[in-house]
C-alpha positions in Angstrom: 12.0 16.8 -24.7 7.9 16.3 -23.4 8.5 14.4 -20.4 5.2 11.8 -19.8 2.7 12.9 -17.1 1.6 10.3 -14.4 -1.7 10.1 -16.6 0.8 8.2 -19.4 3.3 6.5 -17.0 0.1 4.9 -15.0 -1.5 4.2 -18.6 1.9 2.8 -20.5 2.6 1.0 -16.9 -1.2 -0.9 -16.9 -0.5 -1.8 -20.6 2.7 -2.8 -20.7 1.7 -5.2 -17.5 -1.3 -6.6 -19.6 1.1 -6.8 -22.8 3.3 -9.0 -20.8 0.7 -11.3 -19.1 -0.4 -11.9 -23.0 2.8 -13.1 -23.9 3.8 -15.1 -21.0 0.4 -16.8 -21.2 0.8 -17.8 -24.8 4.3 -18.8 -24.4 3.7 -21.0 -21.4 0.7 -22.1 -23.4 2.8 -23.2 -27.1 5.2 -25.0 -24.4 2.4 -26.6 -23.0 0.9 -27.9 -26.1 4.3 -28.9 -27.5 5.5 -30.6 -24.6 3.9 -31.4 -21.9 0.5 -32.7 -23.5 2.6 -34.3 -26.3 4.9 -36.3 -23.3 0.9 -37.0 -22.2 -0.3 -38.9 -24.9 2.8 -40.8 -25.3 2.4 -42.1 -22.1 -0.8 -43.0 -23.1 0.2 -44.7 -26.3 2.6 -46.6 -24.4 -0.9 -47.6 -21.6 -2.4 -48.7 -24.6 0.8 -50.8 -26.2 1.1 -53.0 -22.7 -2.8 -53.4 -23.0 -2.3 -55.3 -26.6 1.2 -57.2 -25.5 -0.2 -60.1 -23.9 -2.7 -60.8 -26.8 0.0 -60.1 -29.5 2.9 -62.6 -27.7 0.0 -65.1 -27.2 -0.8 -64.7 -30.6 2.4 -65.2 -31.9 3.4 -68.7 -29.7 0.7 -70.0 -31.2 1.5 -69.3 -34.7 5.7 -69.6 -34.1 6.3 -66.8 -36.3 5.3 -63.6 -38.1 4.0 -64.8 -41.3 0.8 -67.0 -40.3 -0.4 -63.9 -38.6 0.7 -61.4 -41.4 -1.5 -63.6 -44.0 -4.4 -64.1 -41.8 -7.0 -61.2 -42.6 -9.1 -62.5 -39.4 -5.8 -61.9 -36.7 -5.3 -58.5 -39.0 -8.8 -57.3 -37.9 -8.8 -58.2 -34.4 -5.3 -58.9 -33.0 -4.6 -54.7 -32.4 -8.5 -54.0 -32.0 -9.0 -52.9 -28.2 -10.7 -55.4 -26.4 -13.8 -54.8 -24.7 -15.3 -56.0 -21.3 -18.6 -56.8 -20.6 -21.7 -54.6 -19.6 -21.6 -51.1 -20.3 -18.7 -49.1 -21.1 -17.2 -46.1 -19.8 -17.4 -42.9 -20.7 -16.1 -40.9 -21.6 -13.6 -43.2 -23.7 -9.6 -43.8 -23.1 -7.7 -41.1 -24.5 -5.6 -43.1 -26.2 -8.5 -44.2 -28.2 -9.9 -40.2 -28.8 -6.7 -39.8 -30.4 -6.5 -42.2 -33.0 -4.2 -45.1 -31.4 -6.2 -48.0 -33.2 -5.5 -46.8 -36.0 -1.8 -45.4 -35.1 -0.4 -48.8 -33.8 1.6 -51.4 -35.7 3.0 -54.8 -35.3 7.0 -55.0 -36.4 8.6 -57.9 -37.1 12.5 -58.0 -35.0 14.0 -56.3 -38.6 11.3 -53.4 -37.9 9.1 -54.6 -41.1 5.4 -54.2 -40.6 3.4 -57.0 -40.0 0.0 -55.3 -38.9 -1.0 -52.1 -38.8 0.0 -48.6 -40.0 2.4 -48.9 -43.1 4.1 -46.0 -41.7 5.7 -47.3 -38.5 9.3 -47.5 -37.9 12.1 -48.0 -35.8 11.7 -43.8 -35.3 8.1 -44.3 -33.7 7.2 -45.3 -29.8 8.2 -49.1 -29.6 8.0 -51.4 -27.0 9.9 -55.0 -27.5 7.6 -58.1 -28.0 9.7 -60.9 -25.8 9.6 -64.9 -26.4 11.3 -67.2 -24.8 13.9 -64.5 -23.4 13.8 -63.2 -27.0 12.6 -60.2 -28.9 10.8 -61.2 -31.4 9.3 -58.2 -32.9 7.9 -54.9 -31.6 4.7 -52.8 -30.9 4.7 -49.7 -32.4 2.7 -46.8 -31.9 3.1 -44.2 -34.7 2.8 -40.7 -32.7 0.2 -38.2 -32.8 2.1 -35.0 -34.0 3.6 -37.2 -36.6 0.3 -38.8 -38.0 -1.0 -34.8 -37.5 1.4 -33.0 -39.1 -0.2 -31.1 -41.3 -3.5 -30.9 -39.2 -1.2 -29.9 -36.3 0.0 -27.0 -38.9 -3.2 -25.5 -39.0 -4.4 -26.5 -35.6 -0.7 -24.4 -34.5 -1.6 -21.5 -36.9 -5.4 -20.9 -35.6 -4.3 -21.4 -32.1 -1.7 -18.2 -32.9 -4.5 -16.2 -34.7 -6.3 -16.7 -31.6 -3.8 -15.8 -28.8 -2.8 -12.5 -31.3 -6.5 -11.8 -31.0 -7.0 -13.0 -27.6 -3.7 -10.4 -26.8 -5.2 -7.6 -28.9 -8.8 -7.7 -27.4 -6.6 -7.8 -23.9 -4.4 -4.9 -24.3 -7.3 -2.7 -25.6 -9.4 -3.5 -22.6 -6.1 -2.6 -20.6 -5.7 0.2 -22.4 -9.2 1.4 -21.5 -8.9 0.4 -17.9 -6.2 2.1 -18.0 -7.1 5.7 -19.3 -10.8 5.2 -17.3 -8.2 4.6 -14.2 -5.8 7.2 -14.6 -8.1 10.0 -15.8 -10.0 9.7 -12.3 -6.4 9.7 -10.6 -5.9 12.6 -12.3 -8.7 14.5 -11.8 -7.9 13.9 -7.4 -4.4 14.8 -8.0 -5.2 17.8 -10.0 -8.0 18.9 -7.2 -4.7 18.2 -4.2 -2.4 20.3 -6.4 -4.5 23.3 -6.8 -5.8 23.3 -3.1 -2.0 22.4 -2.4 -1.2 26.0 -4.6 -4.1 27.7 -3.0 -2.8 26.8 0.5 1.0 28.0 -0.2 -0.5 31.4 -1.8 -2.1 31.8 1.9 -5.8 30.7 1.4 -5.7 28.3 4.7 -9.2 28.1 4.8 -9.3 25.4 1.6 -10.1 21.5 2.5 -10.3 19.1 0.1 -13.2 16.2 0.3 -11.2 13.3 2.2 -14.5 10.7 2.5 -13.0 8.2 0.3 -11.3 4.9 1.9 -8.2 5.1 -0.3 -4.7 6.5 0.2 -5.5 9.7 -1.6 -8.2 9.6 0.6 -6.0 9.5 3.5 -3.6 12.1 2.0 -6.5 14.3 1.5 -7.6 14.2 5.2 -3.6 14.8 5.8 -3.5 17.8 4.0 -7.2 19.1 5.9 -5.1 18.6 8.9 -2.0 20.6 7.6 -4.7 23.4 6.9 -6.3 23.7 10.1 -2.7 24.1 11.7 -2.0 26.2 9.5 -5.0 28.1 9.6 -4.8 28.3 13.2 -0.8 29.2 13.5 -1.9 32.2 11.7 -4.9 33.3 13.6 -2.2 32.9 16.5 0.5 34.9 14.6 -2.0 37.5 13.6 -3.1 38.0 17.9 0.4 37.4 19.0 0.9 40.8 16.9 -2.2 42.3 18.0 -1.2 41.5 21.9 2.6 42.9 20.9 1.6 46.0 19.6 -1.2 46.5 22.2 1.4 45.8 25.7 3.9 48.0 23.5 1.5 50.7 23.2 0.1 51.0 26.8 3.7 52.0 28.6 4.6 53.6 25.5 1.4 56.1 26.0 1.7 56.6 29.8 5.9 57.3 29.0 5.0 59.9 25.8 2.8 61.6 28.0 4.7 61.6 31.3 7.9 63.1 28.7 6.0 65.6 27.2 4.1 66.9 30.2 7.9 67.7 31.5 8.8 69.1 28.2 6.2 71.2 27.9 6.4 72.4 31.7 3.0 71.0 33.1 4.0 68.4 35.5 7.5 69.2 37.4 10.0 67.1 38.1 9.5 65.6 41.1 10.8 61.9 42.7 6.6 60.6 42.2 7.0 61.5 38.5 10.5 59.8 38.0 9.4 56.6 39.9 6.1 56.6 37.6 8.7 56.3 34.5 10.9 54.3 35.9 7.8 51.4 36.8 6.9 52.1 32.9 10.3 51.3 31.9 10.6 48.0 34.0 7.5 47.1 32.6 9.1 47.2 28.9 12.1 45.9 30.0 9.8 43.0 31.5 8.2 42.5 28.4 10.9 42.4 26.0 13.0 40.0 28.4 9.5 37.4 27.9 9.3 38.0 24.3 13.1 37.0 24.0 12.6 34.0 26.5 9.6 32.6 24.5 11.2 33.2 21.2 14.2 31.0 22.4 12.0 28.4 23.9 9.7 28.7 20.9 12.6 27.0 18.6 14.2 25.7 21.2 17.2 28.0 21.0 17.4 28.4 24.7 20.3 27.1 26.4 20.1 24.5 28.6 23.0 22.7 30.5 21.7 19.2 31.4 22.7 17.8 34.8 21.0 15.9 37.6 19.6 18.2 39.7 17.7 17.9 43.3 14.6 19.5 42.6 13.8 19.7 46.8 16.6 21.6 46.3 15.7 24.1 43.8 12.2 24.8 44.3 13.1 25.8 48.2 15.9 28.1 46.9 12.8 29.8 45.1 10.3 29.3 48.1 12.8 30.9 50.2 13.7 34.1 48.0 9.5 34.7 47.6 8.3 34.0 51.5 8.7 37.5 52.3 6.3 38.7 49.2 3.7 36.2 50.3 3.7 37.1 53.9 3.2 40.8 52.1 0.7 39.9 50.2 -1.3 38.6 53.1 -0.5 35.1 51.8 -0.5 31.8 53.7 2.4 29.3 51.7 2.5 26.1 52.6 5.0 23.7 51.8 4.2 19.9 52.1 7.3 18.7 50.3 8.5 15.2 51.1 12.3 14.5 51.7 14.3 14.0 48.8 16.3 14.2 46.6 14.1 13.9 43.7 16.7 14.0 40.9 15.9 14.8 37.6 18.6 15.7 34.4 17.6 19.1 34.2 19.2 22.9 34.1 18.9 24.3 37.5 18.5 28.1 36.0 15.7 27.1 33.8 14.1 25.3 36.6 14.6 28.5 38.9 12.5 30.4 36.5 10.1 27.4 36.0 9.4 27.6 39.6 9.5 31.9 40.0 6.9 31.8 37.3 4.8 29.7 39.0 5.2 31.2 41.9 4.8 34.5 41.0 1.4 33.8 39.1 -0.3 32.1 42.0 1.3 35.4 44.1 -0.2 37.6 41.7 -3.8 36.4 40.8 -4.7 34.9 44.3 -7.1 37.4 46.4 -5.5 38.4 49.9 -6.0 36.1 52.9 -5.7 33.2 50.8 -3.7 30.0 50.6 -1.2 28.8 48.4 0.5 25.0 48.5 3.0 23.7 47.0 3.8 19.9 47.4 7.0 17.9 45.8 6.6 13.8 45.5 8.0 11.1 43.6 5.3 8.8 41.8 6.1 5.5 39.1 9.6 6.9 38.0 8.2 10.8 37.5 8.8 13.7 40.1 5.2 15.2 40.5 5.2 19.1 41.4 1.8 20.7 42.5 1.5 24.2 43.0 -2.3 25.5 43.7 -3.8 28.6 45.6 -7.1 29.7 46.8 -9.7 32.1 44.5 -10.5 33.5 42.6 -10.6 30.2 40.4 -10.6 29.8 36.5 -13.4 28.3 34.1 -12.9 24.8 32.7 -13.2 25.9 29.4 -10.1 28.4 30.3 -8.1 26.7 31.9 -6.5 25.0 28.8 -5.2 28.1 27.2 -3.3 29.7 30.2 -0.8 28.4 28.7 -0.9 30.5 25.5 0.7 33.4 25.2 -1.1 36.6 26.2 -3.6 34.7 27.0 -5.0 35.7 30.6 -8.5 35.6 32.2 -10.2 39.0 32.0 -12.6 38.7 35.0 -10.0 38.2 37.7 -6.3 37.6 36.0 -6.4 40.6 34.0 -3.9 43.1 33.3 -3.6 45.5 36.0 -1.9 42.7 38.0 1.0 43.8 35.9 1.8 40.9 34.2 3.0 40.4 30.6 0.5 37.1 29.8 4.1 35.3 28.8 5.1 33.4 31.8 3.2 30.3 31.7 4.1 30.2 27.9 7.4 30.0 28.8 6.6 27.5 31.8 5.4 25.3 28.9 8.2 25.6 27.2 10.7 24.7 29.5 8.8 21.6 31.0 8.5 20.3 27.7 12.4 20.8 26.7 13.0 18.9 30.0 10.5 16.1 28.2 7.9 16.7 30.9 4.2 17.7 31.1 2.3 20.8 32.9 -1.4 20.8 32.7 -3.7 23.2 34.9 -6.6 21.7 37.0 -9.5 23.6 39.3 -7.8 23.4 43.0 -10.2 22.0 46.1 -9.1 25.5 47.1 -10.9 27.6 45.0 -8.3 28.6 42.5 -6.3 27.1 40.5 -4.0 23.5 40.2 -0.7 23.5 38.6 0.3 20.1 37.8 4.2 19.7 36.9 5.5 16.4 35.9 9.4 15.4 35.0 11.2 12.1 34.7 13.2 11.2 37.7 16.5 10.0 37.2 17.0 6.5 38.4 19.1 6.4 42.2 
């Protein structure tokens, strides 16, 4: 079974609505005429009965009965003749009289005979009692339009249906061409999202589709341009991150072959130099695969963290105190303005440790000898603030926002002789952001460079 397209659903859906409209319109429209303009002039029949009654009751005092007035051709002609006032008269005319009620109304006597008036009134008509005395004595009829129209009313009712079947016809073929003009151009939008949709999944993340148009499928379109770019750009960054694997794989890997086979083939001898060499090589894998395991965790957020308040005063002087040494070595002023605490935060003290070593360790690494680094702890509007900044060499503005990518290092000073893999401020990242914080890098009054570390403080 052919299932419909949206083209059909959104054309059948436009003319069904417009089919529908058509009928409810008629409908209400037959009721209308039937009912509520029919209960109309009645009422106005019945305006124009109590505009006669005085006349007639006067009329018929003054004659004491029926017969006088039924034999008199003069009170025939002018007793149910509308009277008229003086000076101009308005226009347009009563409805009453439009529709005939002069020549519609009667005069019965009290056995419903007719006395004046249309032969064909009856007790059956609109009647309103004619009281003398305390008495009925007769009654004003009014013989109603639909009756004295039937057969007018017949055709009137039959055009009126020829009309709304045309009127419904006309409608539901201009639907039906709104609605194929409509849903064509849908179609042709959708069709141009589902192919750059196809191209994009086959791997062409360089399509973009034209999102200038105000609309929801406008705004889908700029969506999807959005989706692409991501995309585009998570691939550019898969396609490096395997460059920068395969290149920090292939540097110790070189220097190891070549130490090996220089022993192997009895050039350099075995000696404790040669054996330290390998062993820094080594350390330097190990190093590297340990990062690349960290980040991967992080990256999916597969790492392991054990949430508990924590003192970070606490934790980031366990880690000051374990690296002192290593500054002093380097020829490194540290500085520790940290105000008392505690600053507690719901955090996992490990992943803070290395949050902290890595910071540490790249301001120990990349800041020139005889320098300063400072490290500050303060509590600020419900966040714990952690700055960590050192002396030069410094970093470009327009660098500084991709430290935090991986492999990513700054070739003129931070390169890679310092040893480093170009993972640990990925994995900084990574961990702040698990712990629902923020880490940005700023230029430091110092010369070098600002590490801004922000967490949210648990209440005390």
């Amino acid at each position: 079974m052919i299932k419909p397209g949206i083209t059909s659903k959104l054309f059948l859906a436009i003319l069904a609505a417009c089919a529908v409209v058509v009928v409810v319109y008629g409908v209400t429209a037959q009721v209308f005429l039937h009912s509520t303009f029919a209960d109309y002039l009645r009422e106005q029949d019945v305006a124009r009965i109590a505009e006669l009654m005085p006349r007639v009751e006067a009329a018929y005092v003054e004659a004491g009965s029926w017969g006088p007035i039924r034999e008199s051709a003069t009170d025939r002609f002018t007793l149910l003749k509308p009277q008229r006032v003086p000076g101009p008269q308005p226009y347009p005319r009563p409805v009453s009289d439009q529709t005939g009620a002069m020549f519609r109304i009667a005069l019965l006597d009290r056995d419903y005979s007719v006395v004046l008036g249309n032969p064909d009134a009856g007790r059956d008509d609109v009647l309103q009692p004619i009281v003398v005395g305390g008495a009925t004595v007769g009654w004003m009829a009014m013989v109603p339009f639909k009756k004295v129209l039937a057969s007018a009313e017949s055709r009137f009712y039959s055009a009126q249906l020829r009309a709304w079947w045309l009127i419904g016809i006309a409608s539901v073929l201009v639907a039906a061409l709104i609605g194929w003009l409509l849903s064509r151009t849908l179609l042709q939008r959708l069709r141009g999202l589902a192919g750059a949709t196809h191209r994009l999944a086959a791997g062409d993340y360089a399509t973009r589709i034209d999102g200038d148009v105000p609309d929801e499928l406008g705004q889908l379109a700029r969506d999807f341009n959005q989706l692409a770019q991501v995309l585009e750009h998570n691939e550019r960054a898969r396609r490096g991150f395997m460059a920068d694997i395969s290149h920090e794989l292939r540097t110790p890997l070189a220097v190891l072959r070549a130490e090996l086979e220089a022993l192997q083939d009895g050039i350099r001898p075995m000696a404790p130099a040669l054996l330290s060499a390998l062993h820094q090589q080594v350390g330097q894998l190990g190093q590297l695969v340990d990062d690349l395991h960290d980040l991967s965790l992080t990256d999916v957020g597969a790492l392991a963290y054990r949430r508990e308040p924590v003192d970070l005063v606490v934790v980031l002087g366990a880690v000051l105190n374990g690296m002192r040494g290593r500054f002093s070595a380097a020829g490194l002023a540290l500085r520790t303005p940290i105000e008392p605490g505690p600053f507690l935060v719901n955090g996992d003290e490990f992943r803070l440790q290395q949050l902290f070593a890595n910071l540490l360790e790249n301001a120990l690494r990349y800041t020139d000898a005889g320098g300063d680094v400072v490290v500050s702890c303060t509590r600020r509007d419900g966040m714990v603030q952690v700055v960590i900044e050192d002396s030069a060499p410094g970093v470009e503005a327009g660098k500084r926002a991709r430290l935090f990518e991986r492999f990513y290092r700054v070739e003129a000073s931070r390169n890679r002789a310092s040893g480093g893999s170009g993972l640990g401020l990925a994995i900084c990242r990574n961990i702040v952001e698990a712990h629902e914080g923020e880490i940005d890098a700023e230029a430091s009054p110092l010369g070098g460079l600002r590490i801004v570390l922000v967490l949210p403080a648990l209440v005390q």
